[in-house]
C-alpha positions as CSV (number, residue, x, y, z in Angstrom):
1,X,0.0,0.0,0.0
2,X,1.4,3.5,-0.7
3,X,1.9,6.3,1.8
4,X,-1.4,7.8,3.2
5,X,-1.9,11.8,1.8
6,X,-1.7,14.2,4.4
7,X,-4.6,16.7,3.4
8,X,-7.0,19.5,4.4
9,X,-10.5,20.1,3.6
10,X,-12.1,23.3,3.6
11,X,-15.5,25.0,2.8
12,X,-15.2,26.6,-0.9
13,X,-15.7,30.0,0.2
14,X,-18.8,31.9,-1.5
15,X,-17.1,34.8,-2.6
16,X,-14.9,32.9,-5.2
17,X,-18.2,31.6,-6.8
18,X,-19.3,35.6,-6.9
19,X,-15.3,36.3,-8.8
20,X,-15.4,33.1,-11.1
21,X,-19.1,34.6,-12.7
22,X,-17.2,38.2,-12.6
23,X,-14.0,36.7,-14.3
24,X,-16.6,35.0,-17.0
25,X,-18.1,38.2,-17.4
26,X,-15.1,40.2,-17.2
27,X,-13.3,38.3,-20.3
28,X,-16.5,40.0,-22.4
29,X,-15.9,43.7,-21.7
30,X,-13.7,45.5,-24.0
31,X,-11.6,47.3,-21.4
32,X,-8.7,48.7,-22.8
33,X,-5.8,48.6,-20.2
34,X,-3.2,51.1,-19.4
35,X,0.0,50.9,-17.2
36,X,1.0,53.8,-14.9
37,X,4.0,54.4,-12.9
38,X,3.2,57.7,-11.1
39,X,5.4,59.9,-8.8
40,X,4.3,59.6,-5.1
41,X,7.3,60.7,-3.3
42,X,5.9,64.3,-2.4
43,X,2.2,62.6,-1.5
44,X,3.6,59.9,0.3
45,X,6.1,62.9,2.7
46,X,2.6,65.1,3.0
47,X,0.7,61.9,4.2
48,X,3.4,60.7,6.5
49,X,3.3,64.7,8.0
50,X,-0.2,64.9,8.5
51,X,-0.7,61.3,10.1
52,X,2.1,62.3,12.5
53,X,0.0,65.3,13.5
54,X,-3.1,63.5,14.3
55,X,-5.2,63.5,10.9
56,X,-6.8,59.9,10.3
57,X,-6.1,59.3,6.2
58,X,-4.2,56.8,4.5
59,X,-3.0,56.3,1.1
60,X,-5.2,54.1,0.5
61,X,-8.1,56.8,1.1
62,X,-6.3,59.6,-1.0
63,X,-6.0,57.4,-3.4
64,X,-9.8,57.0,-3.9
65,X,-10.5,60.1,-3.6
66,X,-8.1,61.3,-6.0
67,X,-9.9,58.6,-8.6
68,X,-13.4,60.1,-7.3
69,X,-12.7,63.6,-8.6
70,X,-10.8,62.2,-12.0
71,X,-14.1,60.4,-12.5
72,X,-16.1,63.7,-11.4
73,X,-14.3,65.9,-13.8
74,X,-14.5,62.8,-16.8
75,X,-18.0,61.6,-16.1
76,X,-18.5,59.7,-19.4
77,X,-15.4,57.4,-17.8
78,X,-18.2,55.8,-15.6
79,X,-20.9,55.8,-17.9
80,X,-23.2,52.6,-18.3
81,X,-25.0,51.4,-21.6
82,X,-28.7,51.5,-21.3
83,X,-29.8,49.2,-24.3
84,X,-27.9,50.1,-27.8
85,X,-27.9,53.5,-28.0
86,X,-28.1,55.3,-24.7
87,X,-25.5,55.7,-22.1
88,X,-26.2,56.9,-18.2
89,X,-23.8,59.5,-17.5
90,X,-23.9,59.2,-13.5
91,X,-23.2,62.7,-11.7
92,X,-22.1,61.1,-8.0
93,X,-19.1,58.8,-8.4
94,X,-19.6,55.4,-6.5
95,X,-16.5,53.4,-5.9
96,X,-16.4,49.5,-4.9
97,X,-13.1,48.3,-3.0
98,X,-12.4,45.3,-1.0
99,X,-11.9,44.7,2.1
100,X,-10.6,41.4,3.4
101,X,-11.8,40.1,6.3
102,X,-11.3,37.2,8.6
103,X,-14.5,34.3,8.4
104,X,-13.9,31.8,11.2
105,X,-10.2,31.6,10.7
106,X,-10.3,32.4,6.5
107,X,-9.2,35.4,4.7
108,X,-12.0,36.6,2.6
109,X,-12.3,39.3,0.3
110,X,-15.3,41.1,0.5
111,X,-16.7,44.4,-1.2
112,X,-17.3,48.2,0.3
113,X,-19.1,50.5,-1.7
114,X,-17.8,53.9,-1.1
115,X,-20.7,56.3,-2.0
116,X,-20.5,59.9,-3.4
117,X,-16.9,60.0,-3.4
118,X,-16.6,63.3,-5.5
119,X,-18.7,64.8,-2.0
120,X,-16.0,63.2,0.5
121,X,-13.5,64.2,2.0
122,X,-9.9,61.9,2.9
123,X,-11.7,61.5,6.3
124,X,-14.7,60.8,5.4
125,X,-13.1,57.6,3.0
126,X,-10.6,56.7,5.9
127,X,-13.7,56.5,8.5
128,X,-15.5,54.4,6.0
129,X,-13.0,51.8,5.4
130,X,-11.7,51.6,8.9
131,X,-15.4,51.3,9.7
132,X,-15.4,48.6,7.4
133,X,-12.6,46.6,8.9
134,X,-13.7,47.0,12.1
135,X,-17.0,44.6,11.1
136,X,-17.9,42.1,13.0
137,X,-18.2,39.1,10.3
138,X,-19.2,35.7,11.6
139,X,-20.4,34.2,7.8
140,X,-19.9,35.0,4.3
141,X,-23.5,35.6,4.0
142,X,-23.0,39.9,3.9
143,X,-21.5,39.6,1.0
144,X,-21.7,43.4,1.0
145,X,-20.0,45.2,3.6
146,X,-22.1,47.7,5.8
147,X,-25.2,47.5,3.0
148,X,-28.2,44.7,3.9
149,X,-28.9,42.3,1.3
150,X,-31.3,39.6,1.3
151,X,-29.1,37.0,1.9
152,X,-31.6,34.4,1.3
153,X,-31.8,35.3,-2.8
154,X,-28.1,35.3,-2.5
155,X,-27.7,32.1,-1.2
156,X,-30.3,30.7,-3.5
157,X,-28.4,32.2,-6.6
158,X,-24.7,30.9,-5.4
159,X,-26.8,27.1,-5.2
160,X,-28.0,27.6,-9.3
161,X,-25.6,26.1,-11.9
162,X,-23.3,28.7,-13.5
163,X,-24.8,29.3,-16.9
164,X,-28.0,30.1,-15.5
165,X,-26.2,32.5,-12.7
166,X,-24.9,34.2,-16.0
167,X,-27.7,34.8,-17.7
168,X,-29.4,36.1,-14.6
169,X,-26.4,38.7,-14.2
170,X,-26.8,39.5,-18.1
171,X,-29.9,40.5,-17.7
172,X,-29.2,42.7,-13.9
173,X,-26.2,44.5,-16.0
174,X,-29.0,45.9,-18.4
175,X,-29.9,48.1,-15.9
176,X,-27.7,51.1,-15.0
177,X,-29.3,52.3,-12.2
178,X,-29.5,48.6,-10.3
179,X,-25.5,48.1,-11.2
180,X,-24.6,51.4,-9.7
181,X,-27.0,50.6,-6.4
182,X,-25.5,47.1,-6.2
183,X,-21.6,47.7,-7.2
184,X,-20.8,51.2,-7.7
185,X,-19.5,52.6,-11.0
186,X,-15.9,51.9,-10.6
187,X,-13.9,49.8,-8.4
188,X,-10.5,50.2,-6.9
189,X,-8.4,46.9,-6.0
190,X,-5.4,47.1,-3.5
191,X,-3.3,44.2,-4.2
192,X,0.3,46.4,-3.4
193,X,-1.1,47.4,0.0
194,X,-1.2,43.6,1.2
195,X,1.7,42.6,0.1
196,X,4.8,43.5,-2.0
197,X,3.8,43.0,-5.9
198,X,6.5,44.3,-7.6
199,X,4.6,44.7,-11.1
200,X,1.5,45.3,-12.2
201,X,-1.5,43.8,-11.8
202,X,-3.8,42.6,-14.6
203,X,-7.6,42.1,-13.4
204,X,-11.1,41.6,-14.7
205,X,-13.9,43.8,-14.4
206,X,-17.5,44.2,-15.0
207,X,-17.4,48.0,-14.0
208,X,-17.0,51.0,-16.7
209,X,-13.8,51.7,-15.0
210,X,-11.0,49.3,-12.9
211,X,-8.2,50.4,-11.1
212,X,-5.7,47.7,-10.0
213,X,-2.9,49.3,-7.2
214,X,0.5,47.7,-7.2
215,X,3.1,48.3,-5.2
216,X,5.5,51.7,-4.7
217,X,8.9,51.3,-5.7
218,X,12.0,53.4,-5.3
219,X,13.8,54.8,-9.0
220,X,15.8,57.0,-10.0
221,X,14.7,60.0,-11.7
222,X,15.5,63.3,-13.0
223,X,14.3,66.4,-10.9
224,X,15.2,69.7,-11.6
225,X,17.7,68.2,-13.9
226,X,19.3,66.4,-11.5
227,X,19.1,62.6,-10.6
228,X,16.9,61.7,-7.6
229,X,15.2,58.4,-5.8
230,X,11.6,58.7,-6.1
231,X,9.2,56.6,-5.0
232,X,6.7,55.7,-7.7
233,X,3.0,53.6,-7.4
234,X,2.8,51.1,-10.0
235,X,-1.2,51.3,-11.3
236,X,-3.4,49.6,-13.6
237,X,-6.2,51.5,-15.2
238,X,-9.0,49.3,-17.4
239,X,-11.7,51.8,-19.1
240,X,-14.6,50.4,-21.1
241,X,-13.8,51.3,-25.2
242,X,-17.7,50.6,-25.2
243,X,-18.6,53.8,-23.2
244,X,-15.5,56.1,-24.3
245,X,-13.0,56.5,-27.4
246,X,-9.7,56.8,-27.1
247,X,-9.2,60.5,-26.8
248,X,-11.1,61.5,-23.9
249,X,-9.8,58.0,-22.0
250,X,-6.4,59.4,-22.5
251,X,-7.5,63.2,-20.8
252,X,-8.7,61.0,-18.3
253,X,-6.0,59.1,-17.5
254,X,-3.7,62.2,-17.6
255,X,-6.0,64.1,-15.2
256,X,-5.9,61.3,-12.5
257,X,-2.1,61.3,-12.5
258,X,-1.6,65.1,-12.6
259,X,-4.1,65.0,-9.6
260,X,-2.2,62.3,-7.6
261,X,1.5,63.9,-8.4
262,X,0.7,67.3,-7.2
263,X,-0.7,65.8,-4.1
264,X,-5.0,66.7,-4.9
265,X,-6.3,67.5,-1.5
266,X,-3.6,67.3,0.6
């Protein structure tokens, strides 16, 4: 007889049924991706200052606000088909992030709608999140942090085969108004804040607009003609070529990172 396996089993957690359906989804969207390295160094000193003196923000929550107002100034960035020829241009800017929490010993990654983030302050965000982690979470069954859902639908849907739970989320995603109630308009994902990713990161996304945060790295760079070490954020940005062309993706994306280098807010 061989050797006995030495093994482990544990519950499939019901947040990885929610991502496989996203990442199904996902690979249907026409996102078109964009790799950023932007200069933090000066945000990163003004932070460090102002946490030192007492003020409760974090990158993290800077960050999001920063991609708030970007949004806020570039609405059509978040916009949502409505059928074939409509698109809902939203005027508040709500942004999804997640949160990972601990369920009865597990690491589980679950989602925080941030509303009205172009109305919010850093503090404001901070609180939220912090607020967020601070849950008490005993099941995956809130699936949405801080926001009721009735979890007995949910755990009905996660118990249907896949394709049907597809065709049910085609037909939610054909409404603009229920995808920004249930998910936001954007979503922000902080892989580089949990541990050291030296790269970026390449996700999927049903939103209109995706940003994927890596880790900050130190570089050399030329400031005032001379060569300095500067700490740069490694960023991924996915906007939908459905909703936007080209042109005004690109203003976008140059407004978010002139906001973040000359520290927006701070």
């Amino acid at each position: 007889m061989g050797k006995k396996e030495d093994y482990t089993i544990q519950t499939f957690p019901s947040s990885r049924i929610f991502t496989g359906d996203i990442g199904q989804l996902g690979l249907q969207k026409h996102h078109v991706k964009a790799l950023l390295e932007i200069d933090v160094t000066e945000a990163r000193e003004k932070i460090k200052s102002k946490k030192s003196d007492g003020d409760k923000i974090s990158f993290t929550s800077w960050i999001i606000k920063c991609i708030g107002q970007a949004i806020f100034e570039h609405k059509q960035i978040h916009s949502l088909k409505k059928g074939r020829r409509r698109l809902i241009i939203f005027d508040d800017v709500d942004i999804t992030i997640v949160v990972e929490k601990d369920v009865n010993g597990t690491p589980v990654p679950l989602p925080l709608v941030i509303r009205e983030v172009n109305n919010k302050d850093i503090h404001k965000i901070y609180n939220e999140i912090e607020s967020a982690k601070n849950q008490l979470i005993d099941n995956e069954n809130n699936y949405v942090l801080k926001e009721k859902k009735n979890n007995f639908f949910l755990d009905m849907f996660l118990m249907l085969p896949q394709f049907i739970r597809l065709t049910i989320w085609k037909i939610v995603l054909l409404n603009p108004f229920r995808v920004k109630k249930m998910m936001g308009t954007a979503i922000v994902t902080s892989l580089g804040m949990t541990g050291n990713v030296n790269g970026w990161i390449i996700p999927y996304s049903i939103h209109p607009v995706c940003f994927a945060i890596g880790s900050i790295t130190e570089k050399p760079a030329i400031i005032n003609q001379q060569i300095e070490t500067r700490k740069f954020l490694q960023m991924t940005t996915l906007i939908d070529h459905d909703v936007i062309d080209g042109a005004p993706a690109a203003r976008f994306v140059s407004r978010l990172q002139e906001l973040i280098m000359n520290c927006y807010n701070l």
